[in-house]
NUSEZA-705253 format. One line per field, with one value per residue: residue number from 1; residue in three letters; z, x, y of N, C-alpha, C in turn. Coordinates in Angstrom, 2 decimals, decimal comma. Each point is the difference from the previous one (the first is absolute). Layout:
<atoms>
k (NUM	...);
r (ala	...);
n_c3 (Z	...);
n_c1 (X	...);
n_c2 (Y	...);
ca_c3 (Z	...);
ca_c1 (X	...);
ca_c2 (Y	...);
c_c3 (Z	...);
c_c1 (X	...);
c_c2 (Y	...);
</atoms>
This chain:
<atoms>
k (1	2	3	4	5	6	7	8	9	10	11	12	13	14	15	16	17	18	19	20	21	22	23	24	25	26	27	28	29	30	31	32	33	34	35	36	37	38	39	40	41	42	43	44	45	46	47	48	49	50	51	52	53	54	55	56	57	58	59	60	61	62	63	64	65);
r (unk	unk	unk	unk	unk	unk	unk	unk	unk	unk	unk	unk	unk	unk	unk	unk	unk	unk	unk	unk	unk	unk	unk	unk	unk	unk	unk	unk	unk	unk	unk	unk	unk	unk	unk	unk	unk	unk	unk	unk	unk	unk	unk	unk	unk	unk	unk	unk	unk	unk	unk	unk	unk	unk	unk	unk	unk	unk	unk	unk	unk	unk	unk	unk	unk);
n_c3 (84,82	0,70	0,38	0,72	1,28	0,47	1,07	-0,21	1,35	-0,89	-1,35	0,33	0,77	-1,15	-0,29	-0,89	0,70	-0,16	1,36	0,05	1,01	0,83	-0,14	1,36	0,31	1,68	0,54	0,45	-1,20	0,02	0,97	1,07	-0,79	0,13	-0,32	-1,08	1,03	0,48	0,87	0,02	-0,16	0,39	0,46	0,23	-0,11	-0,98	-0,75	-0,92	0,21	-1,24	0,58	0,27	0,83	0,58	-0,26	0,21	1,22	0,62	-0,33	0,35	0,86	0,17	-0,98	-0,38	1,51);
n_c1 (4,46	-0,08	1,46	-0,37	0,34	0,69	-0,78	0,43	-1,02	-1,36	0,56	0,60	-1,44	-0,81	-0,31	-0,23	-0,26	0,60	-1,21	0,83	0,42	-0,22	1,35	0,03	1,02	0,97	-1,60	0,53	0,70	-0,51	-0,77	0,38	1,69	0,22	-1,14	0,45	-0,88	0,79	-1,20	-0,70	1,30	0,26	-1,32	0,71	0,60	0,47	-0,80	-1,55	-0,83	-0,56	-1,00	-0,67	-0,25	1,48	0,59	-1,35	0,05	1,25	-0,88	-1,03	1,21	0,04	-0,30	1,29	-0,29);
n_c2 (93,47	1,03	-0,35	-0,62	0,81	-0,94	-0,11	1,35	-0,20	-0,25	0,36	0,90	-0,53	-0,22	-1,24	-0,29	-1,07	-1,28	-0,03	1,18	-0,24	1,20	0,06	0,59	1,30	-0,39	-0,08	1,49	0,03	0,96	0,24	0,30	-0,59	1,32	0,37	-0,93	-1,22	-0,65	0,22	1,13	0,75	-1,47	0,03	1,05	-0,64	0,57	-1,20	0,57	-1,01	1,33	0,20	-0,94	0,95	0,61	-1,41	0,06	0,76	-0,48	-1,33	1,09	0,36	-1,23	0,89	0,12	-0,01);
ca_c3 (1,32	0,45	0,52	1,58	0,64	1,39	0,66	0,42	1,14	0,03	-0,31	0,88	1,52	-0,53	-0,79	0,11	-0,05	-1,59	-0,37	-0,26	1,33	0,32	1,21	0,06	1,20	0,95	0,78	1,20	0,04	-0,39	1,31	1,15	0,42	1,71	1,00	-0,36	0,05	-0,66	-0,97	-1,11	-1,70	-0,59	-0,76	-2,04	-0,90	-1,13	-1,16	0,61	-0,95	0,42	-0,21	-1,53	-0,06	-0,07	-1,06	-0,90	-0,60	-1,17	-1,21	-0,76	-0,56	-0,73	-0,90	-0,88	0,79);
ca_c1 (0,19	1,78	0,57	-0,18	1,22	0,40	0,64	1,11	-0,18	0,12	1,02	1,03	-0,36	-0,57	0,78	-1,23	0,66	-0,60	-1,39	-0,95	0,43	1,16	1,49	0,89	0,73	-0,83	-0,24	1,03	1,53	0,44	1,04	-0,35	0,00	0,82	-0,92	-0,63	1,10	0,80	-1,16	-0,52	0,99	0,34	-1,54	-0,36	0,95	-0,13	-1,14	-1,33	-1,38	-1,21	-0,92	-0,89	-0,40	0,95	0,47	-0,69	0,41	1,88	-0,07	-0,39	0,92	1,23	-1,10	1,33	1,42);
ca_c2 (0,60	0,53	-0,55	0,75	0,04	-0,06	0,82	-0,20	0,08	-1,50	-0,55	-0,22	0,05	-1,21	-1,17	-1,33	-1,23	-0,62	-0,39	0,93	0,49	1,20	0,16	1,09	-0,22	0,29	1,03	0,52	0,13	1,37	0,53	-0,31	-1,04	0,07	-0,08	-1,58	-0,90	-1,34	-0,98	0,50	0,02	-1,09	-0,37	1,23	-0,35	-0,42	0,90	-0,35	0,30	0,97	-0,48	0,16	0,94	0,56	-0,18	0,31	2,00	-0,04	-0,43	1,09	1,11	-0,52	-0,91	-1,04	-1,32);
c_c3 (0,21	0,92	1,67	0,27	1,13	1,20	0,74	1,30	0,26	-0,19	0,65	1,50	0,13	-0,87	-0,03	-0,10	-1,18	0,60	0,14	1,40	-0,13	1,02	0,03	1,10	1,11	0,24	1,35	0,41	-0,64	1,00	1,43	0,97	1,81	0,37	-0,37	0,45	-0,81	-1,03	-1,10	-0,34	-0,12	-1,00	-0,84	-0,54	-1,27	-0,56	0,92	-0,83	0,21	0,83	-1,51	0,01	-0,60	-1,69	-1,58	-0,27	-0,63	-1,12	-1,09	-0,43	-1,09	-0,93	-0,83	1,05	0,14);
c_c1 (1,48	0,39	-0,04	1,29	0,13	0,36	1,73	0,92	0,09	0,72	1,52	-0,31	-0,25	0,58	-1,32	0,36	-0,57	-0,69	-1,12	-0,07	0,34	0,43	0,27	0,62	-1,13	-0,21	0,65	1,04	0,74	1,08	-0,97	-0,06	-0,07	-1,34	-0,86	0,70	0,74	-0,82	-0,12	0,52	0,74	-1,16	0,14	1,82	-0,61	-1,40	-1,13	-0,85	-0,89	-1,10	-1,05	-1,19	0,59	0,30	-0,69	-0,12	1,22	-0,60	-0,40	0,90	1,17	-0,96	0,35	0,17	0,89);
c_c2 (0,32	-1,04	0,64	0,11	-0,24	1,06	0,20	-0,22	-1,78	-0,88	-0,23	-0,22	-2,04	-1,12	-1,11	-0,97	-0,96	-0,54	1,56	0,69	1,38	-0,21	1,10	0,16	0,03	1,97	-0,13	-0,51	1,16	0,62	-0,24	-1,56	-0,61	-0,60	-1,04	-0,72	-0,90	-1,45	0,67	0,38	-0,81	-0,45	0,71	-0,17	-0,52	0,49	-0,99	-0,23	0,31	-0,69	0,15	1,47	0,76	-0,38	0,13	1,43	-0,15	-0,44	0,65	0,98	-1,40	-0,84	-1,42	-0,54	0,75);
</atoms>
């Protein structure tokens, strides 16, 4: 069998953690901060873990980890 390829989207958006987790950044922190409050973009600092719905579609594009 050929060697699959990772997607290239995935790859630089995604990171799996060493029990098999996807992390990725938070959703809506792009722009339109003015109009979120102070709770909720302190709550999206930093990274997240997928849910397991979610994380099982990434797992399919990063076949290696």
């Amino acid at each position: 069998m050929p060697k699959l390829k990772t997607k290239s989207g995935a790859k630089k958006r995604f990171k799996l953690t060493a029990s098999g987790k996807v992390r990725s950044g938070q959703a809506g922190k792009q722009h339109g901060m003015i109009k979120r409050s102070n709770k909720t973009l302190r709550n999206q600092r930093g990274t997240t873990i997928l849910c397991d719905a979610d994380a099982r579609i990434v797992k399919k594009f990063m076949p290696y980890g």
